[in-house]
N, C-alpha and C positions, 0 to 999 in steps of 0.2 A: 660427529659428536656435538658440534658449535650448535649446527641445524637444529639437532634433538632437543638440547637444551633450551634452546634459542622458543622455539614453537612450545615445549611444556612448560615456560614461564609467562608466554604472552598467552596463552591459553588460561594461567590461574590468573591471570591480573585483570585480564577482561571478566570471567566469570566472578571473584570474588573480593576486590579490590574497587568500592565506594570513594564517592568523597569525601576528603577531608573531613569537613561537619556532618557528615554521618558518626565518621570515626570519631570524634570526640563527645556525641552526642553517646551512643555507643559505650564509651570507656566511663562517661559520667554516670549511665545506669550501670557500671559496672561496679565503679567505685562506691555508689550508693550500697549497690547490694552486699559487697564484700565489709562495707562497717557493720550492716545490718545484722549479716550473716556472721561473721568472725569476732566481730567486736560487741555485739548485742544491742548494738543501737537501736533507737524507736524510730522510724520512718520522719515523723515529725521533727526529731531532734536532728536527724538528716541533711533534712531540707533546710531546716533554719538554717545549721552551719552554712550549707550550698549557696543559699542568698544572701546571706552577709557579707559570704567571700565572693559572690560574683565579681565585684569592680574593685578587687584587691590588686587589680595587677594593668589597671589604667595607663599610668606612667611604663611601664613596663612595653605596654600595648604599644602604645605610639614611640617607642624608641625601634621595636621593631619593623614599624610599617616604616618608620623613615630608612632603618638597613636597607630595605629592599627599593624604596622610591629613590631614594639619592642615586645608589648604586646601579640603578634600570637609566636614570638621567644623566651619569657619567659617562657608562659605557654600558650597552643592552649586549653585552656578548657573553656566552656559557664560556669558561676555562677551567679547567684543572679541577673540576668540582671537587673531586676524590679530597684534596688537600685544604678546602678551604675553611673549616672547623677550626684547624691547626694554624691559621694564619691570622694575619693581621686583621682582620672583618669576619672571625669566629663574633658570634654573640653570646655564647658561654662566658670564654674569659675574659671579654669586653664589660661583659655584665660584673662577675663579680669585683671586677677593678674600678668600677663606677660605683663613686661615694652614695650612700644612703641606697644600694639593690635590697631589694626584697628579702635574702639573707643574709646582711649585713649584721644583724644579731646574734648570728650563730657562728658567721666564718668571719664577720671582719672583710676588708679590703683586701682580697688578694691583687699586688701588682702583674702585670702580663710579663716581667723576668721570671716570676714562678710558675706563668704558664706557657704562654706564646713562645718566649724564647728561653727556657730550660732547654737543660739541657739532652734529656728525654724526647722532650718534644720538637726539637733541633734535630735531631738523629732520624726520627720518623719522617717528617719532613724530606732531607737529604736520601733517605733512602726512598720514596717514593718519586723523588726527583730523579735518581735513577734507573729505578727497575721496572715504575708504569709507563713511559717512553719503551724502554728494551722490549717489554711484554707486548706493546701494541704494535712495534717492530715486527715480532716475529709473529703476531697473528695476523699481518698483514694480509689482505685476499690478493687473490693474481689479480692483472692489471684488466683483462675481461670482466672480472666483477665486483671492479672497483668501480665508483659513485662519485663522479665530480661535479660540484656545485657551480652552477652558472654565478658568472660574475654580478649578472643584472639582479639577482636576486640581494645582493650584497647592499646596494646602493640602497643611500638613507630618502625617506620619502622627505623633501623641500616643504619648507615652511611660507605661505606666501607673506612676503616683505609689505603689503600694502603701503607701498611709498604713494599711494596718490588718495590714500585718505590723510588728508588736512587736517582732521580734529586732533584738539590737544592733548586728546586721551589717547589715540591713533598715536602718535608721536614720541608718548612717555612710554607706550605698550612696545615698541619700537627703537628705543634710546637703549644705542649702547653705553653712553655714558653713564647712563644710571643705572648700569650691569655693574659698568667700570668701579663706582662711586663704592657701591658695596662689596664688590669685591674686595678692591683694595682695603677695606675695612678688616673683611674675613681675613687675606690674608695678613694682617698687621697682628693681627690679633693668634692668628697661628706662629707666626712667627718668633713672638711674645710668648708662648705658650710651649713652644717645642725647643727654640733655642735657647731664650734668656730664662726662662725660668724652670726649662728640661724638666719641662712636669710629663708624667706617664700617660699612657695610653687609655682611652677609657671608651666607652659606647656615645657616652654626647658628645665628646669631641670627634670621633670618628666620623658621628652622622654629621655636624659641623664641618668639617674639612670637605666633605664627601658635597655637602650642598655649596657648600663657597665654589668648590671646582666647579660645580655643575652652573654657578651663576656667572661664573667668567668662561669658559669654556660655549655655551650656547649662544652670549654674544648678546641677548636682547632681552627682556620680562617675555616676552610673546611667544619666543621660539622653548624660554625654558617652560612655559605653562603648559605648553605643546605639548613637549615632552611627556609632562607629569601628567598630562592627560592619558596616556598611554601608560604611565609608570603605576596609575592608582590602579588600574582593573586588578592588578596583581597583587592587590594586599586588601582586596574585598575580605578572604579568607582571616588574616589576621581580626580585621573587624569584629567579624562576628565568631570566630573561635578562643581567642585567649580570654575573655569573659568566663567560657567552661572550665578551661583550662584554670582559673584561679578560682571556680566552685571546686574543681576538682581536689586542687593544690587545699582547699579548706576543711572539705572532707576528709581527707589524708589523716591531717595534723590535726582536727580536733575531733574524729573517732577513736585516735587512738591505733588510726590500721597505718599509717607510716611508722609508730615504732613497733608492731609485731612485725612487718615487712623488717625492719631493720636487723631484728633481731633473728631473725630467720638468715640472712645475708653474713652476720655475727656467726651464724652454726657454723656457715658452710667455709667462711674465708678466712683470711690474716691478714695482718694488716699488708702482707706483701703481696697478697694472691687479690685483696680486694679489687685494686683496679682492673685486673683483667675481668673477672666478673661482672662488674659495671661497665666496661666495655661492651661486652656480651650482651648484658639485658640490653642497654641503651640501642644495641644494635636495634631488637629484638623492637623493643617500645620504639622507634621511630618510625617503623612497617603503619602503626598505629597513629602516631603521632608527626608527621612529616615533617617538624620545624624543630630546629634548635631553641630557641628562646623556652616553647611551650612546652617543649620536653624538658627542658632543665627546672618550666616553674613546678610540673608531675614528679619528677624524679628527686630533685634536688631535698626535698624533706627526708627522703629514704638514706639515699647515699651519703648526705651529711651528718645523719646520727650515727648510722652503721662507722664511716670513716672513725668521730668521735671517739666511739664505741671501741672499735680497736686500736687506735691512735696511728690510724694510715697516712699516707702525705696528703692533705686536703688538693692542693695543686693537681697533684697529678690523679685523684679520683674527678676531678669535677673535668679536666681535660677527657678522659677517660670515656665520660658521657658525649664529650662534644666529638670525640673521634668516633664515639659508637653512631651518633645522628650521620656523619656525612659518612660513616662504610656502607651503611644499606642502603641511602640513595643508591646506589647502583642496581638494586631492584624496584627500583620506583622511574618507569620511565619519563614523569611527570615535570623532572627538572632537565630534562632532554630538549620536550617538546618545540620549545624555541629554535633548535641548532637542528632537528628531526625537519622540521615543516621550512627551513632554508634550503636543506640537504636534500628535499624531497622522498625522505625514507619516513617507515616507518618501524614504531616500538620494536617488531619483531626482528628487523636489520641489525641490532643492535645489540639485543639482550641476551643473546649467547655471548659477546665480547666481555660484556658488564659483568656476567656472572665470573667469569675467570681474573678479572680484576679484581671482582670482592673477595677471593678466593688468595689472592696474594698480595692484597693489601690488609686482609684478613690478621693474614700471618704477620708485615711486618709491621701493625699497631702492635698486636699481642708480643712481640718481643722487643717494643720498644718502652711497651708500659711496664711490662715486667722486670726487664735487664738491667735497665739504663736509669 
């Protein structure tokens, strides 16, 4: 049944499963047409909104590519992906708890005690801490066609030290002291920040902590440039996608098609039945949409007035979205690929497993947004 599954999923993802920036090129002629078509807009009034709002979401941009650089230059390792929405380096709830987000107008500052660690969200958590372990337990394959990763492949590629260039630029590129100097800075300054003045959790301090680690941890400017030389290929994508994404995000809100969408959302829910619903779509929108940040700047105009609209818990509908991004990752073999090409497998090794996790981590989002 794993096999079956496993081959009619990697059979649709190669046939009809593009890149990224198709898909949001894609969603943008979609979103155009659906004001056109539903709302009665003029093509030209369209466009306008579309290019005003291009570079709405700038600062937004760069908070994301640094999630992904800092975090590729602390540690380039896949873990627990399933859970990491729900955690401390979500960019949902990191977002809205960072002063002056894009929808600070509408919701206000949410702290990460009403997302991260609620108590909703604490429960999901804890139960997927114990039942995707159990679950890859007993899907375990017998020991003949089990795939053990060479060690050599593990090992980090060396930086060379060029101790025997003498220039004084050589020497600064080279100084760990002046790793050390700012370090010690960052960390004073976290220090200051978490203990003595036990301020919350937010996305710039996150990306902050995440680069100070990465400037004491590497040891030198040379080896962390290294790094980031290899950290940037992977946030090419951000570059040139959250641009549409905030035409998109403009279109929404000033055709007028994010409050029929909302209202529509209003037919069907409650204010208790809403989040799972937005769990749902979010799922649904991330197949589409492959990033948290960019899904929540699409989404986030819809689900906040609908929430309004019925007076649902804001916390736990915008979590909602951030648990719907990371459950169908498990149909996208795309954030594999790193642990895939170590492992020497490929997508199709895999995606029979994946499906049966989205299938029970399915169920205990949906009864943790619901119940608890």
């Amino acid at each position: 049944m794993f096999k079956l599954m496993s081959r009619s999923a990697v059979k649709m993802v190669e046939r009809y499963l593009p890149d990224p920036y198709v898909f949001v090129v894609l969603l943008t002629l979609v979103a155009a047409g659906a004001a056109m078509i539903i709302e009665g807009q003029t093509p030209m009034a369209v466009v306008r909104w579309w290019g005003n709002g291009f570079w709405g979401l700038l600062t937004f941009a760069m908070q994301m590519l640094l999630v992904l650089v800092t975090g590729y230059m602390l540690a380039s390792a896949y873990s627990g992906f399933i859970i990491w929405h729900g955690g401390l380096a979500g960019s949902i709830p990191l977002t809205i708890a960072t002063e002056g987000h894009f929808s600070a107008d509408k919701i206000g500052i949410i702290p990460t005690g009403d997302t991260i660690f609620a108590v909703f969200n604490l429960v999901i958590v804890v139960a997927m801490f114990i039942l995707v372990p159990l679950v890859n337990r007993l899907m375990l394959p017998d020991e003949k066609e089990s795939v053990y990763v060479d060690p050599a492949r593990l090992e980090e590629a060396s930086v060379p030290a060029s101790d025997d260039d003498k220039r004084p630029a050589a020497r600064l590129e080279n100084s760990r002291l002046l790793a050390w100097l700012i370090a010690a800075g960052g960390l004073a300054y976290m220090f200051d920040y978490y203990v003595v003045r036990g301020a919350g959790l937010n996305l710039n301090v996150i990306n902050f902590s995440f680069l100070i680690l990465a400037i004491l941890l590497h040891g030198t400017p040379r080896r962390l440039l290294a790094s980031l030389d290899e950290a940037i290929k992977g946030g090419a994508g951000i570059v040139i996608q959250f641009p549409f994404y905030a035409g998109i995000m403009a279109i929404m809100m000033d055709s007028g098609l994010a409050a029929t969408l909302s209202e529509w959302f209003v037919s069907i829910a409650s204010a208790a039945t809403l989040p799972f619903w937005t769990f749902i779509s979010a799922g649904i929108v991330n197949i589409l949409i492959p990033s948290g940040g960019g899904q929540w700047a699409v989404q986030s105009p819809i689900v906040i007035s609908a929430a309004q609209a019925l007076g649902a818990d804001m916390p736990r509908v915008a979590m909602a979205v951030a648990w719907g991004d990371a459950w169908t990752n498990m149909l996208q073999p795309f954030w594999a690929l790193p642990v895939l090409a170590i492992a020497g497998l490929k997508a199709k090794d895999i995606m029979g497993y994946c499906i049966i996790q989205l299938l029970v981590t399915g169920v205990i989002i949906s009864v943790g947004l619901s119940f608890f």
